[in-house]
N, CA and C atoms as a LAMMPS dump frame, in Angstrom:
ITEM: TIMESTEP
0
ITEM: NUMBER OF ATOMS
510
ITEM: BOX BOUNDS ff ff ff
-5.0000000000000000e+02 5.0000000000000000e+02
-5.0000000000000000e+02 5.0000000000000000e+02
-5.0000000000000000e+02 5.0000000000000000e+02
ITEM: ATOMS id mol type element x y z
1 1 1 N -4.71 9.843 16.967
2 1 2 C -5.265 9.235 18.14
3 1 3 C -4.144 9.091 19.172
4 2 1 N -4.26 10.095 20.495
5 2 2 C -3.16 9.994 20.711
6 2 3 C -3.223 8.695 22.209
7 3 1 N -2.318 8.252 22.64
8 3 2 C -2.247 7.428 23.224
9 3 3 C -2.209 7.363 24.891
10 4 1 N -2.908 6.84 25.245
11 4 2 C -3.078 7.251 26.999
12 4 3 C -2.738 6.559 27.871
13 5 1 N -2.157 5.236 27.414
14 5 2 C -1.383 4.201 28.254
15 5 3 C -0.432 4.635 29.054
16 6 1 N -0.024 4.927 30.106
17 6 2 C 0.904 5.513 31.234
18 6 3 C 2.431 4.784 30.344
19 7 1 N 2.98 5.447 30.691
20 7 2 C 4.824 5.22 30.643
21 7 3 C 5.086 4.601 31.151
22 8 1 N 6.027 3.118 31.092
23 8 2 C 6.288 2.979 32.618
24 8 3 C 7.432 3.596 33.018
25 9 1 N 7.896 3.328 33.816
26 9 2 C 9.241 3.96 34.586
27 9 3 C 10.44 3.777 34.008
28 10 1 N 11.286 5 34.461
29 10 2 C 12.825 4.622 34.58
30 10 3 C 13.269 3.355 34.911
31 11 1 N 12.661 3.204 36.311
32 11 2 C 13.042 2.201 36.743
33 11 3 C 12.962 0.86 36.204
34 12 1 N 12.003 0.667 35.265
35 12 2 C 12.238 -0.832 34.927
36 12 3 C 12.33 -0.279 33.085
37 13 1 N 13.635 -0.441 32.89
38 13 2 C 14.129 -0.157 31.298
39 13 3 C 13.655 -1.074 29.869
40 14 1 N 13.472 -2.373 30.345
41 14 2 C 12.987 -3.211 29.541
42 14 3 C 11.279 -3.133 29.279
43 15 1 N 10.702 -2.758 30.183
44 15 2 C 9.325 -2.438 30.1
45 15 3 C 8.958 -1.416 29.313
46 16 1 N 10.07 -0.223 29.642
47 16 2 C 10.001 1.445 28.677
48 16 3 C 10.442 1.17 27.438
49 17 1 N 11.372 0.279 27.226
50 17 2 C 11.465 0.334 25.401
51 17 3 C 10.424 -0.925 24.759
52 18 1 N 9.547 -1.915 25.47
53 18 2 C 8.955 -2.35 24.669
54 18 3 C 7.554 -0.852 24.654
55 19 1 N 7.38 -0.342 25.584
56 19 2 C 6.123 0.529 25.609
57 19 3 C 6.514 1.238 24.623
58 20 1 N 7.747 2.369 24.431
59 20 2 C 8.116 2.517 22.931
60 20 3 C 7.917 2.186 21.799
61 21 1 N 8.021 0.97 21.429
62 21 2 C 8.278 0.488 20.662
63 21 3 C 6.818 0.328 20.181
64 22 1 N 5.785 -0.576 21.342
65 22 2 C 4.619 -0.431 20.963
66 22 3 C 3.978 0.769 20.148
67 23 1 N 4.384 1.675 20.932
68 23 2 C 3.833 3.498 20.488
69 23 3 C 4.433 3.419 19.264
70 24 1 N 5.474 3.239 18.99
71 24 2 C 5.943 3.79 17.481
72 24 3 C 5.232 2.615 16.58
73 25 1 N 5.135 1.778 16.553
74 25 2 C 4.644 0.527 15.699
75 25 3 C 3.228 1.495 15.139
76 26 1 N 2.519 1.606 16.535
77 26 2 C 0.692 1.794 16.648
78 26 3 C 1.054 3.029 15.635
79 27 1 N 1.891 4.304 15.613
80 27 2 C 1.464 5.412 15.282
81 27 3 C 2.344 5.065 13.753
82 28 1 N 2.789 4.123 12.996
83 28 2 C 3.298 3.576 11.784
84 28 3 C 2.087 3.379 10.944
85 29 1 N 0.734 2.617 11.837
86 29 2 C -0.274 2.081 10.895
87 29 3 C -0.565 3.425 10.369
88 30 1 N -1.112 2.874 8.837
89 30 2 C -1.735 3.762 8.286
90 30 3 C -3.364 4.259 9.062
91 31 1 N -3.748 3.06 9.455
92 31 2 C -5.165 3.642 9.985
93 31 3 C -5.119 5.24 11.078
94 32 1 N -3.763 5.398 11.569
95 32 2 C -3.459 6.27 12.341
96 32 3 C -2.715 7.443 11.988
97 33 1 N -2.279 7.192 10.792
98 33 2 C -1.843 8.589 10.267
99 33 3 C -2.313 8.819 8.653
100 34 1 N -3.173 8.568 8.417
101 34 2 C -3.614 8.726 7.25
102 34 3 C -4.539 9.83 7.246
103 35 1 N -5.444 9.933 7.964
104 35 2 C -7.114 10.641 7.853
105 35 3 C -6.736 11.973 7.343
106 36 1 N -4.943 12.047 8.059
107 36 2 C -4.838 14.016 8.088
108 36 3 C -4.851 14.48 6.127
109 37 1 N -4.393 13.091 5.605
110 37 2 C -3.713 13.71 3.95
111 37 3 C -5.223 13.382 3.287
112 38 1 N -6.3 12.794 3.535
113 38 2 C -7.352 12.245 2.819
114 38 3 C -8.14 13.998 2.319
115 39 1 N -8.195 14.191 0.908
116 39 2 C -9.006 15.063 0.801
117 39 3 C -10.408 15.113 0.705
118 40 1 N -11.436 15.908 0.613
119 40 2 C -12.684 15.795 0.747
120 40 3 C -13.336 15.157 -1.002
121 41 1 N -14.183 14.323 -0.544
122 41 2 C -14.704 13.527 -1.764
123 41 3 C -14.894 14.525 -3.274
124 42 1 N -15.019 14.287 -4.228
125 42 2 C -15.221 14.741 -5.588
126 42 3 C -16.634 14.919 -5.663
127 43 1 N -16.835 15.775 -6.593
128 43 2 C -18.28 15.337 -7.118
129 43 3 C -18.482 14.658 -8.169
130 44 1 N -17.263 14.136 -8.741
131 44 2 C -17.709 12.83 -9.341
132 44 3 C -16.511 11.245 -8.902
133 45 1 N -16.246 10.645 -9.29
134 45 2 C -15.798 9.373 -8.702
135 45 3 C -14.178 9.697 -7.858
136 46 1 N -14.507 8.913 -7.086
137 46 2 C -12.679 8.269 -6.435
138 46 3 C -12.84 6.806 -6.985
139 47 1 N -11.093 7.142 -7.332
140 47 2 C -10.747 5.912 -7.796
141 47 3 C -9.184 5.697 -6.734
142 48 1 N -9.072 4.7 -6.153
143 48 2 C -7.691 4.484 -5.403
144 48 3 C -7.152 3.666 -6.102
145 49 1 N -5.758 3.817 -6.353
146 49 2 C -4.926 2.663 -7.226
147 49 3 C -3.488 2.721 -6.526
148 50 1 N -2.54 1.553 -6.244
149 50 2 C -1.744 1.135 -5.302
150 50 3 C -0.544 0.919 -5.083
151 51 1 N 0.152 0.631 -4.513
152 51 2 C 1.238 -0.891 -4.532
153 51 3 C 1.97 -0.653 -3.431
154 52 1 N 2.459 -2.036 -3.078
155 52 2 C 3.396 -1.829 -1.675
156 52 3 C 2.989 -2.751 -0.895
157 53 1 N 3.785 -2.9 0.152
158 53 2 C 3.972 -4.295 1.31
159 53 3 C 3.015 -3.566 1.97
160 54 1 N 2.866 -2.445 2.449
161 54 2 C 1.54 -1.864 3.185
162 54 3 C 0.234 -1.626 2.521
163 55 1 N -0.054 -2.12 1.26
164 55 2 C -0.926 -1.584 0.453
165 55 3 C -2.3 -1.899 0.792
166 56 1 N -2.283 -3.55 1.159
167 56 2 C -3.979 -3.853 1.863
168 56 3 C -3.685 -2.88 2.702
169 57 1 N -3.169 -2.546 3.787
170 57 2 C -2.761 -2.145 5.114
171 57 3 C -3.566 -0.561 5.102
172 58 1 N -2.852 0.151 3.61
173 58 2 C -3.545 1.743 3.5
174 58 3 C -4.639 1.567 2.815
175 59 1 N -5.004 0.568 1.758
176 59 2 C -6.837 0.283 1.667
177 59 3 C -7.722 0.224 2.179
178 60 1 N -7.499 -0.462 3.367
179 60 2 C -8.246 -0.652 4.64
180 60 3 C -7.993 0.519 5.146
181 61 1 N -7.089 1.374 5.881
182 61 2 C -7.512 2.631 6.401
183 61 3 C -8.28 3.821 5.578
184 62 1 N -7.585 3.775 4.208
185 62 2 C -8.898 4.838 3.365
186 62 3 C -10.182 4.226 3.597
187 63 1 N -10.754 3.069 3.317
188 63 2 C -11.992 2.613 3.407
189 63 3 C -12.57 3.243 4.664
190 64 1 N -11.874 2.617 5.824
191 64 2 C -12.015 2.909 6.801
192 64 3 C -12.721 4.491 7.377
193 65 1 N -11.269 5.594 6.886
194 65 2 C -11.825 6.444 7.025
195 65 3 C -12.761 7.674 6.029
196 66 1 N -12.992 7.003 4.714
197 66 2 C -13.94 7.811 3.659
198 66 3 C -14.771 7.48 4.479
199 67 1 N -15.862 9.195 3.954
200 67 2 C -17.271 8.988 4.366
201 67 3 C -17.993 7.786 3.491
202 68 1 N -18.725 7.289 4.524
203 68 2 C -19.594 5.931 4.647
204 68 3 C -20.114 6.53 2.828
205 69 1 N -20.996 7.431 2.799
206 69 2 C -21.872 7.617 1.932
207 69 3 C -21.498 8.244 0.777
208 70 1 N -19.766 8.196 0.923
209 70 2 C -19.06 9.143 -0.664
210 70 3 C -18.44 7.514 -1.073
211 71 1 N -18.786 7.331 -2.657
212 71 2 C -18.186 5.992 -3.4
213 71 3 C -16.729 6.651 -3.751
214 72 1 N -16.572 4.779 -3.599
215 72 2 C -15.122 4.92 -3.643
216 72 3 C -14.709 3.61 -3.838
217 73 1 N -13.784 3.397 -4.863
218 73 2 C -13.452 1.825 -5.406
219 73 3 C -12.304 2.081 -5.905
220 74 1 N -11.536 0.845 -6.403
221 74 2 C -10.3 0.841 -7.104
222 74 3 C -9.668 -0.517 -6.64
223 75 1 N -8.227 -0.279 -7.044
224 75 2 C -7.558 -1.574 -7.035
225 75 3 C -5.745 -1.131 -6.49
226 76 1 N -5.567 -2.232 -5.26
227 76 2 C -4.068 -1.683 -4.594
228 76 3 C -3.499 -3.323 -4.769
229 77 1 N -2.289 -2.973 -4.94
230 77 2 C -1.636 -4.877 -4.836
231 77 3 C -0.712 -4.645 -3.789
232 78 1 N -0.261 -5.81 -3.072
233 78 2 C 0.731 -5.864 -2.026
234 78 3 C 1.312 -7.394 -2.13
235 79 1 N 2.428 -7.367 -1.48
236 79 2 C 2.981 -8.654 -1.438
237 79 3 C 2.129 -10.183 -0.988
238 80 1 N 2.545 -10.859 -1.998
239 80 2 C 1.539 -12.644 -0.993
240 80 3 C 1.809 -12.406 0.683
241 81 1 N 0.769 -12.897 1.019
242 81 2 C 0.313 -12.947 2.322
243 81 3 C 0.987 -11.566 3.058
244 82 1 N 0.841 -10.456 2.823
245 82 2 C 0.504 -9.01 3.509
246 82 3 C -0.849 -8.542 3.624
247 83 1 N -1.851 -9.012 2.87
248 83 2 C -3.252 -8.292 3.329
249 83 3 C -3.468 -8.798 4.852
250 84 1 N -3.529 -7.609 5.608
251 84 2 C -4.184 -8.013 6.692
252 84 3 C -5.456 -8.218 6.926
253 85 1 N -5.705 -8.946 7.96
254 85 2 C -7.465 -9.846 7.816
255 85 3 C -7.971 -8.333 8.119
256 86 1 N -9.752 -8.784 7.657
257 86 2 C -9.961 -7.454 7.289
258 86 3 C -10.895 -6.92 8.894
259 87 1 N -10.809 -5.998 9.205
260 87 2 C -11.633 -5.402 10.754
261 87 3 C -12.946 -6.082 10.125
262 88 1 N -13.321 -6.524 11.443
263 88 2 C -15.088 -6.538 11.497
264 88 3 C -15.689 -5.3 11.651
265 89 1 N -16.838 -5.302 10.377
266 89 2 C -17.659 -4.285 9.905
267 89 3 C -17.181 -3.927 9.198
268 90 1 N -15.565 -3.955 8.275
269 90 2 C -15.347 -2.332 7.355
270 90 3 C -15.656 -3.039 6.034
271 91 1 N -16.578 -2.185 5.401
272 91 2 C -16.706 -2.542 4.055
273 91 3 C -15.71 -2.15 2.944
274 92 1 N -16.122 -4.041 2.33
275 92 2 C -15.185 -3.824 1.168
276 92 3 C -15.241 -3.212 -0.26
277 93 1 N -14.65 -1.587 0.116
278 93 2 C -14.546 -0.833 -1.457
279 93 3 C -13.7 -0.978 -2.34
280 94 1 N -12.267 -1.571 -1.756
281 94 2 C -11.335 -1.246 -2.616
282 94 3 C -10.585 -2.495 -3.029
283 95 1 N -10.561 -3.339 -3.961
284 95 2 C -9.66 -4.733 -4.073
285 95 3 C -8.631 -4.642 -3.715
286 96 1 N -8.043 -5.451 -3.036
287 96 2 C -6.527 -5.868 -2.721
288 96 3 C -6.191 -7.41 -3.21
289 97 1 N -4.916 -7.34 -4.101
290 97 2 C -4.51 -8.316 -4.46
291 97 3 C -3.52 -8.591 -4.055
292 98 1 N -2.55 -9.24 -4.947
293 98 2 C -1.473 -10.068 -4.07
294 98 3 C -0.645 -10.283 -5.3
295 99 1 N 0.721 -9.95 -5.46
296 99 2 C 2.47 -10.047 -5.886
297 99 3 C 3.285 -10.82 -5.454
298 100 1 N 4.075 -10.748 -6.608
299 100 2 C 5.351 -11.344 -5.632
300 100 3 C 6.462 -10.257 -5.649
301 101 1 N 6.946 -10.425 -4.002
302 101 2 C 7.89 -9.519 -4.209
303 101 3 C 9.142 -9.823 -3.673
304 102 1 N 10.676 -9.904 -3.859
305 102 2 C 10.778 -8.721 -4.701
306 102 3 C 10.988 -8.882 -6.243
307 103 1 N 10.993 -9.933 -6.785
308 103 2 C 11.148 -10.533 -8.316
309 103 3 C 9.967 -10.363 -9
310 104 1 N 9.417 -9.416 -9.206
311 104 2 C 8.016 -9.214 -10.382
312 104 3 C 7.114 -10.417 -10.786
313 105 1 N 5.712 -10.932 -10.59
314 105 2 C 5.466 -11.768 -11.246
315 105 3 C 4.329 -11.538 -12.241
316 106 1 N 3.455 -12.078 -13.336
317 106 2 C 2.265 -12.176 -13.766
318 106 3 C 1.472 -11.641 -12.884
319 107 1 N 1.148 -11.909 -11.438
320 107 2 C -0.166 -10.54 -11.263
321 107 3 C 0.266 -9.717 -10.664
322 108 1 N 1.485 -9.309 -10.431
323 108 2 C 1.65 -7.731 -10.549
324 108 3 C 1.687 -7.235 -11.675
325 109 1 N 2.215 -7.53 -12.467
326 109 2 C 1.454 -7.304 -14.178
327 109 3 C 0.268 -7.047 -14.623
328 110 1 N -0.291 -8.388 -14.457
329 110 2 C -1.755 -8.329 -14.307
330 110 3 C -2.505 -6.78 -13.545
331 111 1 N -1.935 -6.479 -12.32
332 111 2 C -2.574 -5.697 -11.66
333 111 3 C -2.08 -4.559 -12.56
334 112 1 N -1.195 -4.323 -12.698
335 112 2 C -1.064 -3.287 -13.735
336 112 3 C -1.404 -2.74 -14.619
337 113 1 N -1.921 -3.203 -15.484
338 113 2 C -2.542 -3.245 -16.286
339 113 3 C -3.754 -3.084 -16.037
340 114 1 N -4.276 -3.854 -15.233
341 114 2 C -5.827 -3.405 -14.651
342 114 3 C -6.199 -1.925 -14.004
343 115 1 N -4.878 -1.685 -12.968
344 115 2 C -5.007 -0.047 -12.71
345 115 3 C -4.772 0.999 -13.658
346 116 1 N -4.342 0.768 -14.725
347 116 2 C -4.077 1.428 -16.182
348 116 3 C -5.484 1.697 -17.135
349 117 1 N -6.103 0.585 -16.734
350 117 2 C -7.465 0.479 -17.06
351 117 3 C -8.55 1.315 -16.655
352 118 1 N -8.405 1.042 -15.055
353 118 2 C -9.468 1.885 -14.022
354 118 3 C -8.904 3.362 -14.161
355 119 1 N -8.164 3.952 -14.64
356 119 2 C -7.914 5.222 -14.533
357 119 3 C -8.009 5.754 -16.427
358 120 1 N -8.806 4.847 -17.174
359 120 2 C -8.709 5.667 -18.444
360 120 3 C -10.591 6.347 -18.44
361 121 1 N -10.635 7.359 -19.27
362 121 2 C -11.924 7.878 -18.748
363 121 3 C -12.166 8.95 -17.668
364 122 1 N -11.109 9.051 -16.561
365 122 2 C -11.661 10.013 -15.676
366 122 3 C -11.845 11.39 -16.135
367 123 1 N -12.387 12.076 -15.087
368 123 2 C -12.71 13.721 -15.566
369 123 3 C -12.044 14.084 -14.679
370 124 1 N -12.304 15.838 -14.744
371 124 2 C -11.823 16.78 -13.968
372 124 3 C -12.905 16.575 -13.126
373 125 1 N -13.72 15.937 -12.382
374 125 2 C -14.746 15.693 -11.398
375 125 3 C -14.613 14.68 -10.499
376 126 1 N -13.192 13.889 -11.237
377 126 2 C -12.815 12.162 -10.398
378 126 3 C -11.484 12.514 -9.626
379 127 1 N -11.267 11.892 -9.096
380 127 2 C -10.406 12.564 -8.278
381 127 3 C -9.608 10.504 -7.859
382 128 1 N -8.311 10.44 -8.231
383 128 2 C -7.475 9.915 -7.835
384 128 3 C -6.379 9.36 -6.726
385 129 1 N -6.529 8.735 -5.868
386 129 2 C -5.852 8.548 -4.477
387 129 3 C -4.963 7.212 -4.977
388 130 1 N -3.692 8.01 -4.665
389 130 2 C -2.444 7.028 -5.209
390 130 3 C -1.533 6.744 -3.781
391 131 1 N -1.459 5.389 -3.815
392 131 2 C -1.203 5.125 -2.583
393 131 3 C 0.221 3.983 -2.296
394 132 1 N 1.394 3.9 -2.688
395 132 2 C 2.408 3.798 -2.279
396 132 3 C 3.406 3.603 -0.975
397 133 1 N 4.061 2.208 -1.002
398 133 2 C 4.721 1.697 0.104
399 133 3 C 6.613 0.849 -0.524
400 134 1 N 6.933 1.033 0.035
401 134 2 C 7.957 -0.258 -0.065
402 134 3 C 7.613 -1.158 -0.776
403 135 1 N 8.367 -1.515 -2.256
404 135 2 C 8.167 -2.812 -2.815
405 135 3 C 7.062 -2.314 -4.096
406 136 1 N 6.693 -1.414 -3.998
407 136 2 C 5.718 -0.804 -5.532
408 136 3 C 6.696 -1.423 -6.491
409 137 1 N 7.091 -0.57 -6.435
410 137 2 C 8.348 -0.658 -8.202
411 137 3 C 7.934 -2.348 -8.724
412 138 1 N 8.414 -3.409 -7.808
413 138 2 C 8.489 -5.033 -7.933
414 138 3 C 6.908 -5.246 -8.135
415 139 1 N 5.87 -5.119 -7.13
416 139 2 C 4.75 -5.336 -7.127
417 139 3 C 3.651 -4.58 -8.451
418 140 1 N 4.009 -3.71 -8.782
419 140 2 C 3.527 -2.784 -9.786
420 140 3 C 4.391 -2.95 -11.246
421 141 1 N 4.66 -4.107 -11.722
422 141 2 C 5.718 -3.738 -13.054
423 141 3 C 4.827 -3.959 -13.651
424 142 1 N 5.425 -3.19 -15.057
425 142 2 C 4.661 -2.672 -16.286
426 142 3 C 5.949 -2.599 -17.489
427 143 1 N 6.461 -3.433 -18.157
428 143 2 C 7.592 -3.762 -18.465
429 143 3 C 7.789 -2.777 -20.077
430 144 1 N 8.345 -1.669 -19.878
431 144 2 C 8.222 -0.561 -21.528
432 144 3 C 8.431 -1.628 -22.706
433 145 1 N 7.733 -0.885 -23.381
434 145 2 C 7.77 -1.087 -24.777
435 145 3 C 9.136 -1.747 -25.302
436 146 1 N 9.124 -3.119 -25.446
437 146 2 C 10.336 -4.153 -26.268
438 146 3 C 10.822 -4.994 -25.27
439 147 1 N 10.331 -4.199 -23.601
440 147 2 C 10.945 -5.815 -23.011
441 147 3 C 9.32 -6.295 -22.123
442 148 1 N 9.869 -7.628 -21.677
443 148 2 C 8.938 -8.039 -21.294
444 148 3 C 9.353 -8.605 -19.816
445 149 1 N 7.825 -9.182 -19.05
446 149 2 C 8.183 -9.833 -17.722
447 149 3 C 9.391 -10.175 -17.639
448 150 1 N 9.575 -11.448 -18.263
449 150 2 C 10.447 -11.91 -18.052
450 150 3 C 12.275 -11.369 -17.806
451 151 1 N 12.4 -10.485 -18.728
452 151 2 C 13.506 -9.48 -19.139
453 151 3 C 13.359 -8.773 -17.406
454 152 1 N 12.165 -8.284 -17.017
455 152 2 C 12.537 -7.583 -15.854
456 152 3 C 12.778 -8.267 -14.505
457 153 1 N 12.147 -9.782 -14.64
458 153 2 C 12.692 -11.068 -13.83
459 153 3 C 14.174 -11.022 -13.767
460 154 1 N 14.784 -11.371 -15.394
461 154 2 C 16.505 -11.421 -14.834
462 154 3 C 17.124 -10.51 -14.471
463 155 1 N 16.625 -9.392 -14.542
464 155 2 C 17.25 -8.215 -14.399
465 155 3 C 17.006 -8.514 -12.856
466 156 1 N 16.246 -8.027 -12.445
467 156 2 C 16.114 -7.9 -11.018
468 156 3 C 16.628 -9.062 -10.216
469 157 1 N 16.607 -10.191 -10.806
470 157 2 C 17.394 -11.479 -9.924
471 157 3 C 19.237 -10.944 -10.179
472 158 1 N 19.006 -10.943 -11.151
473 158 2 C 20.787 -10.51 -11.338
474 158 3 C 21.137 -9.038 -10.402
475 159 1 N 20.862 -8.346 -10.072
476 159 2 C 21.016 -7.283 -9.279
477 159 3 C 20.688 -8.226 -8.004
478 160 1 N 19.822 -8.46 -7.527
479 160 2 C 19.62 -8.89 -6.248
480 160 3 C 20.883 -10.123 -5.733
481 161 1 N 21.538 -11.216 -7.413
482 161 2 C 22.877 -11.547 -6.819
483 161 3 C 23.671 -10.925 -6.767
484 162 1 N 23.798 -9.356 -7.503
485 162 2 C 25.331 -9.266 -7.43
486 162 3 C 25.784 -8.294 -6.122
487 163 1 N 24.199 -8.026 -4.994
488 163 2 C 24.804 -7.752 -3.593
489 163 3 C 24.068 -6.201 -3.628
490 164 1 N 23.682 -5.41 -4.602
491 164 2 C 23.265 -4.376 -4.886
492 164 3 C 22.655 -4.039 -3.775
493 165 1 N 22.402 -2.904 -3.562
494 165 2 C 21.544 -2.533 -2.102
495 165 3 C 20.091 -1.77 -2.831
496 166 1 N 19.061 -1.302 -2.517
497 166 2 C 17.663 -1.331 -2.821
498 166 3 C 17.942 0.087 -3.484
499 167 1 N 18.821 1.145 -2.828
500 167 2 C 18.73 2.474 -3.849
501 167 3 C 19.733 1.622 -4.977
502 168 1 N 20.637 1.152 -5.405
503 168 2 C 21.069 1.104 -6.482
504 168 3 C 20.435 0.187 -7.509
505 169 1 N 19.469 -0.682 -6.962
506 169 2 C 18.437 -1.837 -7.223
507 169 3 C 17.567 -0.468 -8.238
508 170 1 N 17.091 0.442 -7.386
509 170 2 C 16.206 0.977 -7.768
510 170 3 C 16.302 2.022 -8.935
């Protein structure tokens, strides 16, 4: 959607980098760059499953832009208080929950486990939309075999004191 708001001028510099800035923000949402990667419905189920600080954010634009009349459900988690309120009119297909991030808690677990769930059973007829942002890894834990929550709590608090930066975190 491209944007038709005039530029403003050279002349007034502070006006041109917030108009910038606006433009780059608007063309960040997912509702605006998503539609191009969405493939055409299955003939048998979509299931969307999630995680990330944008995750309500890209739920709401798939909803948004699937056809009205192709089903489509699943489950995305995002950080406490990131779901954005939801547009008037868009129906709700897809759950969005809520994490803590960046220290792992019980319902990102929880959610984990639940999207582990919604994806046992599919066919070659279901078709999967995996949808990923900043902060999955924390919001999405699933702790292997011998350790548990908690184990991935100190871990991740102890990295986060000892100054680590997010690729070596990661």
């Amino acid at each position: 959607m491209p944007n038709t708001t005039p530029s403003p001028s050279l002349n007034d510099p502070r006006a041109l980098l917030r108009h910038l800035f606006d433009v780059a923000v608007q063309r960040a949402l997912p509702l605006h760059n998503t539609a191009a990667f969405l493939p055409t419905p299955p003939k048998g189920r979509t299931v969307v499953i999630g995680a990330g600080k944008a995750g309500g954010a890209m739920a709401q634009a798939v909803e948004a832009l699937w056809p009205a009349d192709a089903p489509i459900s699943g489950l995305v988690v995002t950080r406490y208080d990131h779901t954005p309120p939801r547009p008037a009119g868009l129906k709700d297909r897809i759950e969005v929950v809520e994490a803590s991030h960046p220290v792992p808690d019980a319902a990102g677990l929880a959610a984990a486990q639940r999207i582990l769930q919604l994806t046992q059973g599919l066919t070659a007829d279901d078709l999967v939309l995996c949808l990923i942002s900043g902060g999955g890894s924390s919001l999405l834990t699933l702790p292997a075999d011998g350790l548990t929550l908690e184990d991935k709590q100190r871990i991740n608090r102890e990295l986060l004191n000892s100054g680590a930066n997010i690729l070596e975190m990661n």
